[in-house]
N, CA, C and O of each residue as an XYZ file, in Angstrom:
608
protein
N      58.511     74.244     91.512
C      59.139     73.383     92.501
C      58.526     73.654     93.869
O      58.227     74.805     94.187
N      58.230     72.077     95.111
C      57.488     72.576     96.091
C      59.113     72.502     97.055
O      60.024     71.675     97.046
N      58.852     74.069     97.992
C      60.170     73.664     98.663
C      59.265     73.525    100.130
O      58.223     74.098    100.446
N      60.042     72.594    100.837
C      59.453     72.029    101.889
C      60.452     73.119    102.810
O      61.033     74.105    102.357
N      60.467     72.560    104.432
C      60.616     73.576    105.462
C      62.229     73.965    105.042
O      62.432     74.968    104.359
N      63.239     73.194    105.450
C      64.037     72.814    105.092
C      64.561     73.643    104.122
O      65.252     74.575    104.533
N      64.367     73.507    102.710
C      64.868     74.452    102.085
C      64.801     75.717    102.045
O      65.672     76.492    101.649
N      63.164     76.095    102.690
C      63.443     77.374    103.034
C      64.361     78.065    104.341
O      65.015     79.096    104.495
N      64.097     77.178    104.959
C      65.430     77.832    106.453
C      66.541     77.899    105.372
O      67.143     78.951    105.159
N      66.773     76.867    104.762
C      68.196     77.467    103.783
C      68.155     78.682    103.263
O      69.096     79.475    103.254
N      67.044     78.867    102.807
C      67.118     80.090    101.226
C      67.059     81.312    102.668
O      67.975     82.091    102.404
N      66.465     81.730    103.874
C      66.392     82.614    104.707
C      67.944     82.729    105.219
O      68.417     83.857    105.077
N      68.711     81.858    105.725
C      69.857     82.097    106.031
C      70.944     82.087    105.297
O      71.988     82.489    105.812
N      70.935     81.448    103.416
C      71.444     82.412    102.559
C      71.476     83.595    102.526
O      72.553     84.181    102.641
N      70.250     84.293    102.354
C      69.627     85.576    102.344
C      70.130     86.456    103.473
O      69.762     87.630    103.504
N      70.983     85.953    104.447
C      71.190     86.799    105.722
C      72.777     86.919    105.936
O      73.501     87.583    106.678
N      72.980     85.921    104.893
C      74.441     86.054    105.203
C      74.924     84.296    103.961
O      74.884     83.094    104.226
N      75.264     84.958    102.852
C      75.686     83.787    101.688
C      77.053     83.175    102.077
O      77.272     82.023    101.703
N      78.196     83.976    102.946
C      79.173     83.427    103.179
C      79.291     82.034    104.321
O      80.282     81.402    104.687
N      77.817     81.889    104.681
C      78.026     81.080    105.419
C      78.593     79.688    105.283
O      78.068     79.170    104.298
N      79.503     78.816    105.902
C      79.979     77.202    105.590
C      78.723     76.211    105.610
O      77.740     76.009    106.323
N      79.469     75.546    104.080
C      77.746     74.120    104.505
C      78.034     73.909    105.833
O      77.132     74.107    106.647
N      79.329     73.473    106.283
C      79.267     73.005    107.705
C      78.425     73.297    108.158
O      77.499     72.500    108.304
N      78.319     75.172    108.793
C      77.235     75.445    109.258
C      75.292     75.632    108.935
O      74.236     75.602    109.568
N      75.752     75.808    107.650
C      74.556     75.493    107.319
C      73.503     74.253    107.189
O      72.305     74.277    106.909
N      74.254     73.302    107.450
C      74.434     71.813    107.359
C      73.697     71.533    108.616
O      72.593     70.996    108.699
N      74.663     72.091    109.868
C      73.869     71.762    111.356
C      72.697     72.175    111.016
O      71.733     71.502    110.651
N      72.842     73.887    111.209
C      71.379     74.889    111.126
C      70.469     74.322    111.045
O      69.707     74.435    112.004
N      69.977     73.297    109.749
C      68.980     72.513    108.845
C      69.029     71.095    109.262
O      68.338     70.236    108.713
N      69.912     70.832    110.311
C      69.762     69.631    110.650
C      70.123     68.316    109.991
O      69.578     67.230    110.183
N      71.158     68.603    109.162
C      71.005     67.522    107.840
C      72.992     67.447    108.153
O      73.709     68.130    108.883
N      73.255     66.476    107.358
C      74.963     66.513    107.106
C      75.061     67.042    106.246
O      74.080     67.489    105.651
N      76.729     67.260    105.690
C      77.237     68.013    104.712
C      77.089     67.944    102.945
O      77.374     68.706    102.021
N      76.460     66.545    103.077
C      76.482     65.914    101.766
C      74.605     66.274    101.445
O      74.365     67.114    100.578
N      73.828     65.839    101.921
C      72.666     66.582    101.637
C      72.055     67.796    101.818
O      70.920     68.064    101.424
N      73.053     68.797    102.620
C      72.789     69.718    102.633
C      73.312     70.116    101.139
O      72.505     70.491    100.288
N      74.725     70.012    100.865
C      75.418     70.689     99.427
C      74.221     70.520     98.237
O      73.911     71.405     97.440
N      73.473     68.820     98.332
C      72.949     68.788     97.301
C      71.325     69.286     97.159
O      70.691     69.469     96.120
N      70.808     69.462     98.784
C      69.899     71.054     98.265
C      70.664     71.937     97.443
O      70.992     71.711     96.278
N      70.869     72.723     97.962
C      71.593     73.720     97.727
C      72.038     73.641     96.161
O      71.949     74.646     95.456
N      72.520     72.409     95.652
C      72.778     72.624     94.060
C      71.850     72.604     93.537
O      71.651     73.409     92.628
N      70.693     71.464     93.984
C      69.476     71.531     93.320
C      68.501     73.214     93.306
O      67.811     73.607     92.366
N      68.665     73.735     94.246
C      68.303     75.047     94.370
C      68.702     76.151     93.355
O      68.049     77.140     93.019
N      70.294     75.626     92.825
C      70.856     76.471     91.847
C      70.401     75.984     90.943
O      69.604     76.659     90.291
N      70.629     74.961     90.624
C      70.062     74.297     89.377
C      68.549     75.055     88.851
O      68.288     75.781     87.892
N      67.931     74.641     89.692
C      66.199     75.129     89.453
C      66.177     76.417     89.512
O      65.088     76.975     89.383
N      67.696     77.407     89.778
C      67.020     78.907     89.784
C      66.343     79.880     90.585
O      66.236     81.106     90.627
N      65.962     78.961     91.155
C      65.785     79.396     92.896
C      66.850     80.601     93.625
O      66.617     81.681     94.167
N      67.914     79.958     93.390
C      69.595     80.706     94.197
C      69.744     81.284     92.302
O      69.451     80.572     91.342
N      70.120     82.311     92.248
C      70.245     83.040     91.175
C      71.591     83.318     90.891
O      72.222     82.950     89.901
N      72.091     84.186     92.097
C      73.528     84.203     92.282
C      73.669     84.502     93.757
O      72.799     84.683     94.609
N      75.068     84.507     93.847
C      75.290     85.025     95.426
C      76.414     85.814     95.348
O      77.471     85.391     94.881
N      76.187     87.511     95.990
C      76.994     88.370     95.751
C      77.176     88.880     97.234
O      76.678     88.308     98.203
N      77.891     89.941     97.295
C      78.147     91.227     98.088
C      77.323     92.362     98.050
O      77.413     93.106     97.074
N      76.752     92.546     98.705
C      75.590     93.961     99.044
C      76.740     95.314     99.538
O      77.439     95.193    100.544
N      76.763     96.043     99.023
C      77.978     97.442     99.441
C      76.861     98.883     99.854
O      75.924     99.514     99.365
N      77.340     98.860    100.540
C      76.700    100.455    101.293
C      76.927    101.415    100.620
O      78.128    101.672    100.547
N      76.075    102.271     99.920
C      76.317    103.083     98.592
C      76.432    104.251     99.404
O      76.865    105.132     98.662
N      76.242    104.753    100.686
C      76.900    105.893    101.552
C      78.219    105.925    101.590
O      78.871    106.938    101.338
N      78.685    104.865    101.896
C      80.295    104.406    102.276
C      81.160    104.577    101.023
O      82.378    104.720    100.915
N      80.063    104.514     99.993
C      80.977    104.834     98.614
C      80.596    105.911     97.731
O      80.515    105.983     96.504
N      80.357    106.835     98.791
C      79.539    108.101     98.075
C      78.587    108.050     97.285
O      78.395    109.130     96.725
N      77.766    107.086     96.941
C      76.749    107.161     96.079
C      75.340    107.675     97.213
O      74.624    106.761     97.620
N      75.078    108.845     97.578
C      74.534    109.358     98.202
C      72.943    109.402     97.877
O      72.206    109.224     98.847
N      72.317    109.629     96.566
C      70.992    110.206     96.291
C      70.921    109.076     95.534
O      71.752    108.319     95.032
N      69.460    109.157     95.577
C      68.297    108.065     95.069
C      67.601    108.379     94.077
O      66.943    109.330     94.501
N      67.370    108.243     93.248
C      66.221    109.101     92.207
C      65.536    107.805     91.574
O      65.883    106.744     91.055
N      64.707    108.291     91.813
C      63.134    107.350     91.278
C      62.673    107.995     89.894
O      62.113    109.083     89.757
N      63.028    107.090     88.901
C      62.802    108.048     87.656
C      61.423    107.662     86.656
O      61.392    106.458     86.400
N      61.068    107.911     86.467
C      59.304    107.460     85.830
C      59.652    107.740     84.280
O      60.477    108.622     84.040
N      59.291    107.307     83.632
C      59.709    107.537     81.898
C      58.328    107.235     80.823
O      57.883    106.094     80.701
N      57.962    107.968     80.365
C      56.541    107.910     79.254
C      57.377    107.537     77.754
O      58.552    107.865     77.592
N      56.572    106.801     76.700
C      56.793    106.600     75.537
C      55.667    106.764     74.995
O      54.597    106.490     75.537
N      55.888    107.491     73.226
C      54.447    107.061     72.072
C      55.302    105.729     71.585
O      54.787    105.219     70.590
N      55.848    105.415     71.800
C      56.569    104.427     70.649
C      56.503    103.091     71.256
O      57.577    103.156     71.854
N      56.081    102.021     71.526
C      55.813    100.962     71.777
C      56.361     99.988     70.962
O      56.524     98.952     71.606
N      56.754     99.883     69.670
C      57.287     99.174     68.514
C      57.962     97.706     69.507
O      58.001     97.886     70.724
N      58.347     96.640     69.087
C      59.238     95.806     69.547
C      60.331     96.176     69.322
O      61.113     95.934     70.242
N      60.767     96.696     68.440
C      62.348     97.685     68.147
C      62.688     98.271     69.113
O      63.641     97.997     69.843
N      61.501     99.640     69.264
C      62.211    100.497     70.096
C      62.143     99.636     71.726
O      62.797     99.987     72.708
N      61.312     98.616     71.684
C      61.886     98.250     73.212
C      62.607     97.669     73.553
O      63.069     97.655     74.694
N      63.035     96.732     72.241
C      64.569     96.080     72.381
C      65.777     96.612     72.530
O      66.787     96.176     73.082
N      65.425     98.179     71.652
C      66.877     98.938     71.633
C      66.417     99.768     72.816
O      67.418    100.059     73.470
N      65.552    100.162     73.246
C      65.498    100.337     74.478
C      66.060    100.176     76.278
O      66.544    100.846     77.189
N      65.575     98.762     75.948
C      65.676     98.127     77.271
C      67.272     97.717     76.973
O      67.767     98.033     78.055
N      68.202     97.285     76.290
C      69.294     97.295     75.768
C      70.285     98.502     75.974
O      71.480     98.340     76.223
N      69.924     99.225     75.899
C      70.592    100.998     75.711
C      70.641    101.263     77.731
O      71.602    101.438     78.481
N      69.524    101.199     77.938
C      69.002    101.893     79.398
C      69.877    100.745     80.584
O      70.031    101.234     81.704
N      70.328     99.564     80.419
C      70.844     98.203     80.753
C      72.259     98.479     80.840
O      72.921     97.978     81.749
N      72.816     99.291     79.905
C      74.099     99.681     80.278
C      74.679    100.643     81.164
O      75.855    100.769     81.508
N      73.220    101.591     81.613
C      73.903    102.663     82.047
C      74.246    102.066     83.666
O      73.368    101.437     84.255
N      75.322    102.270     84.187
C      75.729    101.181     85.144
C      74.707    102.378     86.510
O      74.278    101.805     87.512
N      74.541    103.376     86.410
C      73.850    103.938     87.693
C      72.524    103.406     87.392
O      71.811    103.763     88.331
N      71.893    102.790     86.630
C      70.751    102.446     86.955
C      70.805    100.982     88.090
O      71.741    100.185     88.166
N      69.608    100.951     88.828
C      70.129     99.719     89.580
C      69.040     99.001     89.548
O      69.171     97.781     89.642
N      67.947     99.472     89.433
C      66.787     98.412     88.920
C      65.808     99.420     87.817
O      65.560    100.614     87.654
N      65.528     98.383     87.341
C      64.771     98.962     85.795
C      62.969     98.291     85.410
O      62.759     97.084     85.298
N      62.102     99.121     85.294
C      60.762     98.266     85.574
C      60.300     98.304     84.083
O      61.119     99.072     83.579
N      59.721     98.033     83.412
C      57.879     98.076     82.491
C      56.898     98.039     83.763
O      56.881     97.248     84.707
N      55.981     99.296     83.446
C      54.917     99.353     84.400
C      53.761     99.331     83.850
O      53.770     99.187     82.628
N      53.038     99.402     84.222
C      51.246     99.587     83.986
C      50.877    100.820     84.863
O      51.391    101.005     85.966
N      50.038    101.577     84.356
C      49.735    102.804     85.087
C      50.097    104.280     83.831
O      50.119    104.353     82.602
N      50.341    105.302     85.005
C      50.722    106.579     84.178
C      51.621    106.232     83.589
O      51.344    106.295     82.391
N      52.699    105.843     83.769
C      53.873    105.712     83.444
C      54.664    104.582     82.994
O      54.560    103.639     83.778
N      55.487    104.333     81.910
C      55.365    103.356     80.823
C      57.069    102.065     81.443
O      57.336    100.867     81.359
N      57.723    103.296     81.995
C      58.505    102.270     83.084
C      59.204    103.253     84.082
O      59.041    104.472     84.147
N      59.902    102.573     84.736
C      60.675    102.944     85.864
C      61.690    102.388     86.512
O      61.648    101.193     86.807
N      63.034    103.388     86.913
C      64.163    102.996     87.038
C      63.927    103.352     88.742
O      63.019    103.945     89.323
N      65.025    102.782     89.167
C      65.900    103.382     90.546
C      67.639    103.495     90.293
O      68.608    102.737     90.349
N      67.313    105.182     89.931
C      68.817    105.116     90.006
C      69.815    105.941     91.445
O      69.439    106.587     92.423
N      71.321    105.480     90.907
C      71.625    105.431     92.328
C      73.238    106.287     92.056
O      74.153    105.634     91.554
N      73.444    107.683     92.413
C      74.651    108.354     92.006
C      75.106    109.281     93.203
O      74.622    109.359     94.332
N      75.943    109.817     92.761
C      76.757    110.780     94.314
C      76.228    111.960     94.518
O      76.468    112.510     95.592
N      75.291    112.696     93.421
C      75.129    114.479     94.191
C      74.326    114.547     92.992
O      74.338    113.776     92.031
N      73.593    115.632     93.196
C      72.819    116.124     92.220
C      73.083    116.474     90.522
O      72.354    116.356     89.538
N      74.435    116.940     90.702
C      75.449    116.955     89.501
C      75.360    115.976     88.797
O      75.033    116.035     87.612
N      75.779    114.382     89.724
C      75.634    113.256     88.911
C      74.473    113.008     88.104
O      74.485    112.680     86.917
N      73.340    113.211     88.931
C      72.260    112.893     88.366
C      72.004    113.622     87.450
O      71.286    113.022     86.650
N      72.312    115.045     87.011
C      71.621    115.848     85.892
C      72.780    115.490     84.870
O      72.620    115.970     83.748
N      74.037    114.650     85.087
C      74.758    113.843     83.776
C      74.069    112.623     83.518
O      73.945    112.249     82.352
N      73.680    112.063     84.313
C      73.085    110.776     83.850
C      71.831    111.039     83.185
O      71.660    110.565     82.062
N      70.805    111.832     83.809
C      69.681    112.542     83.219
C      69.873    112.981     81.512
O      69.108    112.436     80.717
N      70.963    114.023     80.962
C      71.550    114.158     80.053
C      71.725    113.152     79.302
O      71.076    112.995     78.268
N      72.603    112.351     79.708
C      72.887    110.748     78.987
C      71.371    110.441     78.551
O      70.871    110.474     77.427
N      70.990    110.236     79.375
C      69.667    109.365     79.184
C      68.307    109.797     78.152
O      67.458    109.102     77.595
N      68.561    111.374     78.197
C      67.293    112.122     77.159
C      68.412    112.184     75.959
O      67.726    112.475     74.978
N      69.696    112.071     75.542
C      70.175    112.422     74.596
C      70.528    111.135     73.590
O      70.516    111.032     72.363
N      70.880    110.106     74.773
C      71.032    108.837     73.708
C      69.685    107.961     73.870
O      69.852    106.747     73.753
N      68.619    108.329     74.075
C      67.637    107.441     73.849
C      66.794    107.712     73.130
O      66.003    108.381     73.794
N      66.337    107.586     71.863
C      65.219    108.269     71.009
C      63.529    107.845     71.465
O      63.369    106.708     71.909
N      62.655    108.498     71.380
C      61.622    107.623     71.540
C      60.791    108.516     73.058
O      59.575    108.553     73.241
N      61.784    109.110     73.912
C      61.203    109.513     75.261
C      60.177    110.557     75.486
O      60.446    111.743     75.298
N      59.437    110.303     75.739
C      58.265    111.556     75.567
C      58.593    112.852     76.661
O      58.667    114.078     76.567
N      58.729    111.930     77.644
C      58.567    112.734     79.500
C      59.145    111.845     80.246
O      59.041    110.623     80.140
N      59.722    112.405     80.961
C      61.038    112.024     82.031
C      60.384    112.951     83.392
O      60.337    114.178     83.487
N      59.988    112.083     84.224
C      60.118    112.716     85.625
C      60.881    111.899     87.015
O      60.839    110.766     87.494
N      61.334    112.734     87.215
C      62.191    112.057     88.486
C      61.707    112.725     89.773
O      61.092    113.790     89.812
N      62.136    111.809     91.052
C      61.638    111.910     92.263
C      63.193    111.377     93.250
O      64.072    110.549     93.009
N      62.994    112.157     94.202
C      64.374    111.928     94.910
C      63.858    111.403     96.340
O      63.026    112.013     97.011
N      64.453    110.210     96.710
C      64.734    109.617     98.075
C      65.222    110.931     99.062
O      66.367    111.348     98.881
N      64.521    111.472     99.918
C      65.269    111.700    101.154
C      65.311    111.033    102.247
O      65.803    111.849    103.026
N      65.100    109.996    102.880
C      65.802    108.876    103.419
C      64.961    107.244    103.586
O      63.802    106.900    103.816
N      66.037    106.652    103.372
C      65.460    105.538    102.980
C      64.984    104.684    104.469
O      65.771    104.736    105.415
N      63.810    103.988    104.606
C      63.032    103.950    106.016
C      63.479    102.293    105.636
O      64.078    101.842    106.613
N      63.394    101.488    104.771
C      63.710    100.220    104.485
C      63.797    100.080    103.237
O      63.189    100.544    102.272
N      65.262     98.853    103.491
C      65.949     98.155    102.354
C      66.390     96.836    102.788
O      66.948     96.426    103.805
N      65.828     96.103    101.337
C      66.311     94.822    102.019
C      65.942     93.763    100.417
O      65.092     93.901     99.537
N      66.936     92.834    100.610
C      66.833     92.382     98.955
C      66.603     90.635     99.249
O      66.655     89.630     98.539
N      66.336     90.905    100.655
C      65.579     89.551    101.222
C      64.083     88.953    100.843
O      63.133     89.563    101.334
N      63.822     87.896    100.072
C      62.583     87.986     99.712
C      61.436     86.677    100.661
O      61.642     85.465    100.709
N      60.519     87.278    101.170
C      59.752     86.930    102.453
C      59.589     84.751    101.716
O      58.636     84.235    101.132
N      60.551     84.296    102.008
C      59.988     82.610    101.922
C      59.693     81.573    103.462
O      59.302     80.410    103.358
């Protein structure tokens, strides 16, 4: 889909703040209320707008440490990556989950309260997953930028 100016000033001031009113979003873009709504559905429609949530400050809720976790496999099978990627999907401290190219066969960012947490989740993770060769993790000491805004 080609998005012209227009929809992107939309998708940027979604991105900055989703609670905003078509009303206002409506002026913003220069358009009335009725073609603004029906960007905007068409945007959902096509997948574009994915969802629209709440971003929470994981300080404010004690989720303090960061761990960058790198994970090796011999086992490549379509099995084990179905029951894989399936298994690793539930654990709710993970918060993003990769397949990589490189040394390392994928990679998580997980996100828990103290070091404790992490060597239970760590546990969890080498005990119910068969298949793991090497597990290395790396810890955030402070985060310089975050932002789940994507440059349109």
């Amino acid at each position: 889909m080609k998005l012209d100016n227009t929809d992107k000033t939309l998708l940027r001031l979604l991105q900055q703040d989703a609670t905003i009113s078509l009303n206002e979003l409506a002026e913003r873009v220069n358009l009335t209320t009725t073609p603004c709504w029906k960007r905007l559905k068409r945007l959902e429609d096509e997948g574009i707008i994915s969802r629209r949530v709440a971003l929470l400050n994981p300080e404010k809720l004690g989720l303090v440490l960061t761990a960058f976790v790198q994970i090796v496999t011999n086992n490549h099978s379509n099995d084990w990556y179905q029951g894989f990627v399936s298994r690793v999907s539930e654990f709710a401290e993970v918060m993003e989950f990769y397949r990589m190219a490189g040394e390392y066969d994928y990679m998580m960012k997980v996100q828990v309260a103290d070091m404790k947490r992490f060597d239970d989740f760590y546990k969890k993770l080498v005990n119910n997953v068969e298949g793991i060769s090497k597990v290395t993790s790396t810890f955030a000491m402070e985060s310089l930028k975050y932002s789940t805004a994507l440059p349109v």
